[in-house]
mmCIF file of the C-alpha atoms, coordinates in Angstrom:
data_MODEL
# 
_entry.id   MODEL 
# 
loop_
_atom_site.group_PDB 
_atom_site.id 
_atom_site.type_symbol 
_atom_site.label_atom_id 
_atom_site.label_alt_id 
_atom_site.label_comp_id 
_atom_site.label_asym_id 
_atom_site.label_entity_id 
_atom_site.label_seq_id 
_atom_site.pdbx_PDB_ins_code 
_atom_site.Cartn_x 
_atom_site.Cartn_y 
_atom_site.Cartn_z 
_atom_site.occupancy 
_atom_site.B_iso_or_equiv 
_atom_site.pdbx_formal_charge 
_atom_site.auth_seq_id 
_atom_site.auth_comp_id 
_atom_site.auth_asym_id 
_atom_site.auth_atom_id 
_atom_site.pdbx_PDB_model_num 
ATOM 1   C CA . UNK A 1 1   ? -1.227  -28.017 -12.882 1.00 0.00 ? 1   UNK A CA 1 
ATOM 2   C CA . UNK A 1 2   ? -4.505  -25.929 -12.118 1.00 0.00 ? 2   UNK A CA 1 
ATOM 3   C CA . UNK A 1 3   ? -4.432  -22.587 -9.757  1.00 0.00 ? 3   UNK A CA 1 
ATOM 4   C CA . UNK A 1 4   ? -7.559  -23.857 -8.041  1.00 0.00 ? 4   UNK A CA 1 
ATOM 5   C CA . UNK A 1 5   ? -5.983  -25.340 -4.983  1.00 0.00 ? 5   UNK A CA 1 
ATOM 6   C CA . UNK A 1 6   ? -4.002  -22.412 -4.261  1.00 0.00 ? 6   UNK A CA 1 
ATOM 7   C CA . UNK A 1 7   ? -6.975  -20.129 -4.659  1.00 0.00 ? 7   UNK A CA 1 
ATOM 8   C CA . UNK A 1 8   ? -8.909  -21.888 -2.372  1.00 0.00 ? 8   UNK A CA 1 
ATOM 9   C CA . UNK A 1 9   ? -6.561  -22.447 0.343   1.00 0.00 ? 9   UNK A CA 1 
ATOM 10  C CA . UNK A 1 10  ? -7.733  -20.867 3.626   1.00 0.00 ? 10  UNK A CA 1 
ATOM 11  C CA . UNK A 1 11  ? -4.527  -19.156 4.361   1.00 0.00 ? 11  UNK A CA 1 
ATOM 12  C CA . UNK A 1 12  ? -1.880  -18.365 1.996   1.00 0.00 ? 12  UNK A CA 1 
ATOM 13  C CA . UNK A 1 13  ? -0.076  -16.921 -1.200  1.00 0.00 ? 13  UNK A CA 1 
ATOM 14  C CA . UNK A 1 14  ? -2.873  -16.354 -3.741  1.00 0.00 ? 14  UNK A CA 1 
ATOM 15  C CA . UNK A 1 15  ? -1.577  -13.357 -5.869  1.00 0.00 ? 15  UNK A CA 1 
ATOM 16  C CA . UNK A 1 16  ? 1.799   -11.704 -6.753  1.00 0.00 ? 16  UNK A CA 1 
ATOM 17  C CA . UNK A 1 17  ? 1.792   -8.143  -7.739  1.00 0.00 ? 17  UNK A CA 1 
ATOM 18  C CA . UNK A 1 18  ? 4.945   -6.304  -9.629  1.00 0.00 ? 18  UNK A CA 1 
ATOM 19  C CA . UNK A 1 19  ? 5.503   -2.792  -8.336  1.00 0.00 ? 19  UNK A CA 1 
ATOM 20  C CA . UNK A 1 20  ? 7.591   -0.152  -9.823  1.00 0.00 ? 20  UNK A CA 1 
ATOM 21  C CA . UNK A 1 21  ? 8.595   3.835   -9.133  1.00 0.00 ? 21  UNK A CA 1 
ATOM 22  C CA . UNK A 1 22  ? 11.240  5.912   -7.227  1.00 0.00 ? 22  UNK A CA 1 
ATOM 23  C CA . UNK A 1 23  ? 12.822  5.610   -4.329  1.00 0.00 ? 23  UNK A CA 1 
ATOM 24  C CA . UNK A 1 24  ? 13.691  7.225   -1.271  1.00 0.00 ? 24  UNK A CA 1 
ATOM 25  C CA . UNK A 1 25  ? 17.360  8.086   -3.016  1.00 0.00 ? 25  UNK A CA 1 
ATOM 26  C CA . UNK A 1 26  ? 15.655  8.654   -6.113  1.00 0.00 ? 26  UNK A CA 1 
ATOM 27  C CA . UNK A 1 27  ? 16.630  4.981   -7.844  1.00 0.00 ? 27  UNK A CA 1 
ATOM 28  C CA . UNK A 1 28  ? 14.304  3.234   -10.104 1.00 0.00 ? 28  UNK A CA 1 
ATOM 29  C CA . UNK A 1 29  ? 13.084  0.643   -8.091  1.00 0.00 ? 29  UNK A CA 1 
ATOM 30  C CA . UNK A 1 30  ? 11.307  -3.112  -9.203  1.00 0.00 ? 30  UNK A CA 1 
ATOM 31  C CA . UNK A 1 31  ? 9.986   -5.644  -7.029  1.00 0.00 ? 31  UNK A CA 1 
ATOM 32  C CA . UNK A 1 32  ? 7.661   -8.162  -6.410  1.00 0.00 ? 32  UNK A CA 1 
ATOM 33  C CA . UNK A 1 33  ? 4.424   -7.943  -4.170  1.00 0.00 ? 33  UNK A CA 1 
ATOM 34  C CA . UNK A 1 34  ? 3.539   -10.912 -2.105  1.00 0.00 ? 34  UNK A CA 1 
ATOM 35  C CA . UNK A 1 35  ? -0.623  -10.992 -1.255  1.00 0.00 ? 35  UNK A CA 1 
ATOM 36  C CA . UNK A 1 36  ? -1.739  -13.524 1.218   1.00 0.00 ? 36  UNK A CA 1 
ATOM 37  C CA . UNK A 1 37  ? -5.358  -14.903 2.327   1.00 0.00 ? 37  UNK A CA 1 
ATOM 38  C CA . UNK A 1 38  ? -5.496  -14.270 5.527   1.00 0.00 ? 38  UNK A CA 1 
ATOM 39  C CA . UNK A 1 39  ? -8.284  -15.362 8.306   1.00 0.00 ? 39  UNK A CA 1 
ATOM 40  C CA . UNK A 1 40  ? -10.314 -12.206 7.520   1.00 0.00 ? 40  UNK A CA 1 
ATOM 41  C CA . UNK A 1 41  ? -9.035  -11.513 4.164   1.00 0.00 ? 41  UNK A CA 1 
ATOM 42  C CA . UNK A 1 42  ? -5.687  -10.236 2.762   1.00 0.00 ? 42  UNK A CA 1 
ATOM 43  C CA . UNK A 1 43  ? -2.637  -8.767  3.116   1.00 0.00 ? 43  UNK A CA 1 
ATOM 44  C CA . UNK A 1 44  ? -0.041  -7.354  1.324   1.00 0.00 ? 44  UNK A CA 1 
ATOM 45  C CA . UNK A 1 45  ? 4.112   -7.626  1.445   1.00 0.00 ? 45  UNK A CA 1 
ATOM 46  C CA . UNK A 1 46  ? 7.134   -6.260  0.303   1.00 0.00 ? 46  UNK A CA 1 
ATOM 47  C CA . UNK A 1 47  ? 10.937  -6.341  0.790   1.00 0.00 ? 47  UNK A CA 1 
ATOM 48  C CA . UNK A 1 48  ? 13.114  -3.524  -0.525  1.00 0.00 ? 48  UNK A CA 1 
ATOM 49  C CA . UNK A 1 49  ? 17.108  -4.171  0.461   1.00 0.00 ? 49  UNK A CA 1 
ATOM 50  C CA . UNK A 1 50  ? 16.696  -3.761  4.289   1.00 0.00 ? 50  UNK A CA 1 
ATOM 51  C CA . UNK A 1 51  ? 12.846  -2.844  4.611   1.00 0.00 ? 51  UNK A CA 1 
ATOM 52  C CA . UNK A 1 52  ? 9.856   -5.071  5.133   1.00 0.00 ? 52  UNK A CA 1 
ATOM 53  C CA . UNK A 1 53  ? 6.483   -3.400  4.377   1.00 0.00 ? 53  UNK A CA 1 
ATOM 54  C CA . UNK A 1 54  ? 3.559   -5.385  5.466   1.00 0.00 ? 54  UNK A CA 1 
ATOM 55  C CA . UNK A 1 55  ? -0.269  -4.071  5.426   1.00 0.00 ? 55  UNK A CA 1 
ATOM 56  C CA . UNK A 1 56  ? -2.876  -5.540  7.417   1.00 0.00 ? 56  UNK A CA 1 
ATOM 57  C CA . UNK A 1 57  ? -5.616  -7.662  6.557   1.00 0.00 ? 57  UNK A CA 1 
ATOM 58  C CA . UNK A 1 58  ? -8.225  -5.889  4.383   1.00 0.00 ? 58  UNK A CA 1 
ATOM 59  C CA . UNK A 1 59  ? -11.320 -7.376  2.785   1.00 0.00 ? 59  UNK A CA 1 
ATOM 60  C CA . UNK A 1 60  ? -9.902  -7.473  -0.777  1.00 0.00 ? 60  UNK A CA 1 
ATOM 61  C CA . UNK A 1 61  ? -6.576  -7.548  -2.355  1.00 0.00 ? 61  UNK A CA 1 
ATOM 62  C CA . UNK A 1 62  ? -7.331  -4.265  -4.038  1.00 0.00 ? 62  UNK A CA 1 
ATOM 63  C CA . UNK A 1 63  ? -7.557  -2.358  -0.558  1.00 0.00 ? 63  UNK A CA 1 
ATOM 64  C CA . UNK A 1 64  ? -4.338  -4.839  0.911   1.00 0.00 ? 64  UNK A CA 1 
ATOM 65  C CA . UNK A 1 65  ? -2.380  -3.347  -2.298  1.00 0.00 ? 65  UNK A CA 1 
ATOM 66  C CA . UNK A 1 66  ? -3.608  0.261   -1.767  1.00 0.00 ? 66  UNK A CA 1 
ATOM 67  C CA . UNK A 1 67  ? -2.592  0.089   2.569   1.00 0.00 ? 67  UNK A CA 1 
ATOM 68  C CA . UNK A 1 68  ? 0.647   -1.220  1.351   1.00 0.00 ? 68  UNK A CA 1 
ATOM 69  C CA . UNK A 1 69  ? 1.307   1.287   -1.558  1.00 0.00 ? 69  UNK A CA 1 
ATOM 70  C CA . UNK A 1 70  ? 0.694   4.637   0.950   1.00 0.00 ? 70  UNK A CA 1 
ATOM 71  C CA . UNK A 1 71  ? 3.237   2.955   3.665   1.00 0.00 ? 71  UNK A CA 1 
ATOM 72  C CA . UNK A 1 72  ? 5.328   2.970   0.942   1.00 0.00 ? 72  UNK A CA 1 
ATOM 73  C CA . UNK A 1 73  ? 4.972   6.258   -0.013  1.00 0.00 ? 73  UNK A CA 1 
ATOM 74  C CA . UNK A 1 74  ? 5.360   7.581   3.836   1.00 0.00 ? 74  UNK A CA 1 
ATOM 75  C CA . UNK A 1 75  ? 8.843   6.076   3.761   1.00 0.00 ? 75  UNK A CA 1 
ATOM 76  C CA . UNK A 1 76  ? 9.532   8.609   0.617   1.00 0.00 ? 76  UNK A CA 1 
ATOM 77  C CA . UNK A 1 77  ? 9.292   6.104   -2.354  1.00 0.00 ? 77  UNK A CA 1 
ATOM 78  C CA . UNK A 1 78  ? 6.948   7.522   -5.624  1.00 0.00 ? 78  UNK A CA 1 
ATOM 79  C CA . UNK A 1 79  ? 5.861   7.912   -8.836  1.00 0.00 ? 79  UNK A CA 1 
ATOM 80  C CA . UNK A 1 80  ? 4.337   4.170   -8.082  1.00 0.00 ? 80  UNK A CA 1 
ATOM 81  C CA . UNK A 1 81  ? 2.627   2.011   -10.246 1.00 0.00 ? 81  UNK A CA 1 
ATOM 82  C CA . UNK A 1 82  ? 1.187   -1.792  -9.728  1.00 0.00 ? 82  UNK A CA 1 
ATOM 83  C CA . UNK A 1 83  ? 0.162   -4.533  -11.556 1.00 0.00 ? 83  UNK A CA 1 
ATOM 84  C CA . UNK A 1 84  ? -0.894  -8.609  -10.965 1.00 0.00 ? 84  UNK A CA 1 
ATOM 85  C CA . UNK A 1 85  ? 1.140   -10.850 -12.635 1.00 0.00 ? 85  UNK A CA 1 
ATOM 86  C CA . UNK A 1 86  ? 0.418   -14.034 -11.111 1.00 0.00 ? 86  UNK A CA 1 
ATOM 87  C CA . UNK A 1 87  ? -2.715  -14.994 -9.929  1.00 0.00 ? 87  UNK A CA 1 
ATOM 88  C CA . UNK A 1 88  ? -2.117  -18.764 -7.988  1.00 0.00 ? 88  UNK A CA 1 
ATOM 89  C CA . UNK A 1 89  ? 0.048   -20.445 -9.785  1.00 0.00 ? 89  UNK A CA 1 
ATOM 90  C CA . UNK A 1 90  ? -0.864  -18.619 -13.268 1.00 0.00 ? 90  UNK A CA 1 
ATOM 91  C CA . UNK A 1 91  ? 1.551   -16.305 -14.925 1.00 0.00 ? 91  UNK A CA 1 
ATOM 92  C CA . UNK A 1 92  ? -0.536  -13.389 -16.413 1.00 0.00 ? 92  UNK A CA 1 
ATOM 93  C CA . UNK A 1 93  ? 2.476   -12.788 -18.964 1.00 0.00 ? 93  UNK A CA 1 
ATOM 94  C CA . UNK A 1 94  ? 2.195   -9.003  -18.045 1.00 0.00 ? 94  UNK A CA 1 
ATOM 95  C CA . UNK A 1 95  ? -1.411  -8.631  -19.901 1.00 0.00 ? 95  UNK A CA 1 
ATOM 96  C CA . UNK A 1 96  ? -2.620  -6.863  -16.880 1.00 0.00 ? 96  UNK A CA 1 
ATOM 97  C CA . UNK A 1 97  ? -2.845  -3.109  -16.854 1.00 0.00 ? 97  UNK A CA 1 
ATOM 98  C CA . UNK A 1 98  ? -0.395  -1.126  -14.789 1.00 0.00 ? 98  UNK A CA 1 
ATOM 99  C CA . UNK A 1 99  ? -2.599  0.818   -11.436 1.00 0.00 ? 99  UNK A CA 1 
ATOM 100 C CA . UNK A 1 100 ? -0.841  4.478   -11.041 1.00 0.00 ? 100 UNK A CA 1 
ATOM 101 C CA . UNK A 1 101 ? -0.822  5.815   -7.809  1.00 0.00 ? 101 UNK A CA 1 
ATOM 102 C CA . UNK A 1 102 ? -0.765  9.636   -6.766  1.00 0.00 ? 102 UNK A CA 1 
ATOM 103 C CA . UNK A 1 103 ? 1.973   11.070  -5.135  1.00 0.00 ? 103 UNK A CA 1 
ATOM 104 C CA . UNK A 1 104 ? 0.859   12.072  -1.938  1.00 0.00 ? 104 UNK A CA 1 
ATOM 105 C CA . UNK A 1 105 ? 0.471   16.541  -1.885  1.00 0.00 ? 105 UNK A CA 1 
# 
């Protein structure tokens, strides 16, 4: 089955992102990034035990990944680190490389 449809669909899932690091009580954490299309772009999700994290809509998924990343690390989670691993419907069989992000100061 080809990705195309789901890339192209006005509003919707397009990408899923894998996201690791610390958190808050200093446990490895793992979980799964949801990016949607949105109306005026995309936007970025992710559920960790109790807490929802949702971004707003940004013009790429690179700056929907980022927003959602630093609300992340105001909650207390670091030592993050992303990565795509499906693109539509495509498993990228973890051949993308891993985005580090800084500890805020």
């Amino acid at each position: 089955m080809s990705s195309l449809p789901l890339l192209f669909k006005k509003e919707g899932l397009v990408e899923k992102h894998q996201v690791e690091g610390v958190d808050p009580s200093d446990r490895y954490f793992n979980r799964i990034i949801l990016v949607n299309r949105t109306a005026s772009g995309y936007a970025a999700k992710v559920m960790y035990e109790a807490l929802t994290v949702e971004g707003h809509s940004h013009p790429t998924i690179a700056a929907a990944v980022q927003e959602l990343i630093e609300e992340m690390q105001r909650f207390g989670f670091s030592r993050i680190r992303t990565r795509a691993n499906f693109k539509g419907t495509k498993y990228l069989a973890e051949k993308e490389t891993w985005v580090d992000y800084q500890d805020p100061a």
